[in-house]
C-alpha positions in Angstrom: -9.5 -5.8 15.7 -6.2 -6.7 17.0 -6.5 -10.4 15.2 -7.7 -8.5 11.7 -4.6 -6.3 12.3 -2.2 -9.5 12.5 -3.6 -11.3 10.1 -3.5 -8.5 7.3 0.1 -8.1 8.5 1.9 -9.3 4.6 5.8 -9.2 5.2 7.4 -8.3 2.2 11.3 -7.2 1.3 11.0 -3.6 1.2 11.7 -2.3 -2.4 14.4 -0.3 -2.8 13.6 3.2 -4.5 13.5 3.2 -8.7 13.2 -0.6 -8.6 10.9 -2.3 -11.0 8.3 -1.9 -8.5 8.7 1.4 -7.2 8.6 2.7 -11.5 6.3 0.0 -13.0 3.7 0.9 -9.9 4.0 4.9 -9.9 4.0 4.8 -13.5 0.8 2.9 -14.1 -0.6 4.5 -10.7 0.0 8.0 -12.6 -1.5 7.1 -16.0 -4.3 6.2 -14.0 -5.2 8.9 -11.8 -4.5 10.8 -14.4 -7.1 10.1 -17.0 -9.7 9.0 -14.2 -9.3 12.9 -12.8 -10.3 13.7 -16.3 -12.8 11.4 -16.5 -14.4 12.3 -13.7 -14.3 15.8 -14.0 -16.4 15.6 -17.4 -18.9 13.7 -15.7 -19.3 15.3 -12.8 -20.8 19.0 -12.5 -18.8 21.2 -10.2 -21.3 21.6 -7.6 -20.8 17.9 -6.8 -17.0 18.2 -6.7 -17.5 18.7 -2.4 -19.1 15.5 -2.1 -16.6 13.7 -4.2 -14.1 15.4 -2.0 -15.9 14.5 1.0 -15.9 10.4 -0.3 -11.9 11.3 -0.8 -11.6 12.5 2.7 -13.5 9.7 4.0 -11.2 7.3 2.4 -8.3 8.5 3.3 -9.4 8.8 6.9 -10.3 5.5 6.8 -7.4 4.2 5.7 -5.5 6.1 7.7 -7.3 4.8 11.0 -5.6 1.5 10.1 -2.4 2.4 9.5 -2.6 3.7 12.8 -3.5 0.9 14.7 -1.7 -1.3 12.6 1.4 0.9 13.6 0.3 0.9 17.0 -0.5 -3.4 17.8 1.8 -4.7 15.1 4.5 -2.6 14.4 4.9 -0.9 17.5 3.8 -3.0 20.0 1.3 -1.2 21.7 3.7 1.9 22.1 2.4 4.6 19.8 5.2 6.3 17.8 5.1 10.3 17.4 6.7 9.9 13.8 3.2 8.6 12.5 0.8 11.4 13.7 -1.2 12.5 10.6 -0.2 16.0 10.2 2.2 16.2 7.1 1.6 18.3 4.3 0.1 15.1 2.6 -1.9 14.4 5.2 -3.8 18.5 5.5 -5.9 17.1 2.5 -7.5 14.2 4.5 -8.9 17.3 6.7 -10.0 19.5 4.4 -11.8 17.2 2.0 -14.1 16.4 5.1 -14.3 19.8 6.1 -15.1 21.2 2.7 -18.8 20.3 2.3 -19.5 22.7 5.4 -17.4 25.5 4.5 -20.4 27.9 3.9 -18.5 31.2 1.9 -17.5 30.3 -1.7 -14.1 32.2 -1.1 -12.8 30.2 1.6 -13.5 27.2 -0.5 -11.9 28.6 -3.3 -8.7 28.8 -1.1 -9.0 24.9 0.0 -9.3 24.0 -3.7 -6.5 26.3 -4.5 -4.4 24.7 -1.5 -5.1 20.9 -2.5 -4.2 21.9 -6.3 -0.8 23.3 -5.3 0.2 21.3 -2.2 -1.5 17.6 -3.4 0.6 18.1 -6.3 3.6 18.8 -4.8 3.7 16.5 -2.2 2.3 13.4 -4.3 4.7 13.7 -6.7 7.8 14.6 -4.8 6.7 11.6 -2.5 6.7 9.2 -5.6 9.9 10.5 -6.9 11.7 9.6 -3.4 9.3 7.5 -2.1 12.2 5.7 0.9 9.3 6.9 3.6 7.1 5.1 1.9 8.9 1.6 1.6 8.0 -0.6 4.4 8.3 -4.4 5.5 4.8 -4.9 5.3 2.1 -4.7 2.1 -0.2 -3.2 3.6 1.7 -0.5 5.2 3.8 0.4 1.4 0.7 0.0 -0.4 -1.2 2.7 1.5 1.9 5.3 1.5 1.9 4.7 -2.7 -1.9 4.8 -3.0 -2.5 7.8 -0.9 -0.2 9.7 -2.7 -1.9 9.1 -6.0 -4.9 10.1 -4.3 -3.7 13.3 -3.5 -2.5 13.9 -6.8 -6.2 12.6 -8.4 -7.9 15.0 -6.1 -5.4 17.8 -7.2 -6.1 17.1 -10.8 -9.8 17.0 -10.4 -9.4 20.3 -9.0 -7.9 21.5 -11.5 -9.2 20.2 -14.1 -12.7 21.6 -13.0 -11.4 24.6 -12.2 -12.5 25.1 -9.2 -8.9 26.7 -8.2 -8.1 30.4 -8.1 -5.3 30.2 -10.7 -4.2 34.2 -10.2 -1.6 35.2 -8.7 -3.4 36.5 -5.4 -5.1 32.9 -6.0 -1.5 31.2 -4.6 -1.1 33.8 -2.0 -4.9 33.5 -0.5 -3.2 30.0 0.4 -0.2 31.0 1.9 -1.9 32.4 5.5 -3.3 28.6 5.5 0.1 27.2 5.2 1.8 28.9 7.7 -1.3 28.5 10.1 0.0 24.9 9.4 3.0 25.2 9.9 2.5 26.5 13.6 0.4 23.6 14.3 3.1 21.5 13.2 5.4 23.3 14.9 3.4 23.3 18.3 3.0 19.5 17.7 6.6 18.6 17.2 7.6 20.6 20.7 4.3 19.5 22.9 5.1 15.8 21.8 9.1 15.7 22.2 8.9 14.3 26.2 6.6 11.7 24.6 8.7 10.5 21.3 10.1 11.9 18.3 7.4 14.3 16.4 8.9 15.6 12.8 5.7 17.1 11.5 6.3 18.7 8.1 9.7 18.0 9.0 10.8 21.3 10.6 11.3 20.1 13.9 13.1 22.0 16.3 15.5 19.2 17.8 15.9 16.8 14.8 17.7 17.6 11.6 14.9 17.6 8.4 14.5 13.4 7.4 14.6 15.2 3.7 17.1 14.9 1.6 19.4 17.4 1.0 17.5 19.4 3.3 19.0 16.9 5.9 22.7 17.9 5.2 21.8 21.2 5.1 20.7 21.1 8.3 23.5 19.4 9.7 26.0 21.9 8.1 24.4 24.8 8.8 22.0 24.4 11.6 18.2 23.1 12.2 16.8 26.6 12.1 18.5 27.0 8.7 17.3 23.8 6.9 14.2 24.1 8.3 13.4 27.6 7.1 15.0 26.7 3.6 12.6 23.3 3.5 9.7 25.6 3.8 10.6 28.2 1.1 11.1 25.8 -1.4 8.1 23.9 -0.4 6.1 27.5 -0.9 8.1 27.8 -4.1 7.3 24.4 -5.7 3.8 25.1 -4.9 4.0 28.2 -6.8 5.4 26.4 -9.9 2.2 24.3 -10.0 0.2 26.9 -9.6 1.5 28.6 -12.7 1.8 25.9 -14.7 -2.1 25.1 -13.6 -2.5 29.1 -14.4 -1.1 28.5 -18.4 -3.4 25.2 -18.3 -6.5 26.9 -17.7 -5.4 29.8 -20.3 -4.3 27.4 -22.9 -7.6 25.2 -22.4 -9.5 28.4 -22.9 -8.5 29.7 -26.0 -8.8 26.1 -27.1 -12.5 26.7 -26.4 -13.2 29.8 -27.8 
């Protein structure tokens, strides 16, 4: 596995954010995900949309198996860096696609759909529109943060487009408990790793100022706690703002309809 690892191990110059590139590829990436997330969803009845979930959630795990160990025997030699544990906010759809297919009440699948609506949105396309984590020195290592990220976003859109989602307003807040459940997970990660390397899961670490922007400077100026509890406000708000604008979607398509 090791040899596979090396020899799939591309250099390449790092783009720098709103290159050619970085536009040319998010811009077709989007026009694609987005009329294949249509696509699909016309062809697909909704009581399939679990298993195509599922086949999501098995690619992304997947691919997310080697990044790891390409992180860990190239990158890292053999020391495995903290930084890199799967348990962002882009990562929490990876789980619950795989999960989904054995949630047995309707309801709590209805708040997983909801969640991946609002969050895969949110953190696909901020990730695209400052995409510096995502720029590495290797291809296979950029290419998998870019294409992940329009994953999210597809799976998202295919949500909502079937609307599978709870687009009310107690909708968005049946997905809040989830979030901060998160949220302590994270939290209990970043402080049970920090005698074995630097842990920043969904960036609110404890001892590190937030790797966002802004959010960063904030923290340094005003204090970790601080940044850290602003990060995740707005994080809740931009959520919001996709679920409403999701919300007029499914309204507007209606009336088209009737």
């Amino acid at each position: 596995m090791k040899d596979i690892l090396i020899k799939t191990a591309w250099p390449m110059t790092p783009p720098a954010p709103y290159s050619f590139f970085h536009l040319f590829f998010v811009s077709a990436g989007l026009i694609f995900v987005v009329f294949l997330s249509y696509y699909t969803t016309r062809k697909i009845k909704n009581n399939q949309i679990p298993g195509l979930l599922f086949l999501c959630g098995i690619v992304l795990a997947a691919s997310e198996c080697y990044k790891q160990l390409f992180l860990y025997y190239v990158v890292n030699d053999q020391t495995y860096n903290w930084w890199y544990f799967p348990f962002q906010l882009c990562s929490l759809p990876m789980y619950f696609c795989l999960v989904l297919p054995f949630v047995p009440s309707a309801g709590k699948k209805t708040v997983l759909y909801t969640f991946m609506q609002d969050f895969n949105l949110l953190g696909g396309i901020m990730a695209l529109a400052e995409p510096s984590g995502l720029f590495h020195p290797y291809w296979v290592l950029t290419l998998h943060g870019l294409i992940w990220h329009l994953l999210l976003i597809y799976i998202g859109l295919v949500i909502a487009f079937s609307r599978c989602s709870d687009t009310t307003l107690r909708g968005f807040v049946r997905t809040l408990p989830l979030f901060f459940i998160c949220c302590i997970v994270a939290s209990v990660i970043n402080r049970t790793a920090k005698p074995l390397g630097q842990a920043d899961m969904f960036y609110i670490s404890p001892y590190y100022p937030s790797a966002q922007i802004v959010f960063h400077d904030i923290a340094i100026k005003y204090g970790i706690s601080i940044g850290n509890t602003l990060y995740l406000t707005v994080t809740c708000l931009g959520g919001f703002i996709f679920h409403v604008i999701f919300g007029k979607f499914h309204l507007f398509s209606s009336r088209q309809s009737s």
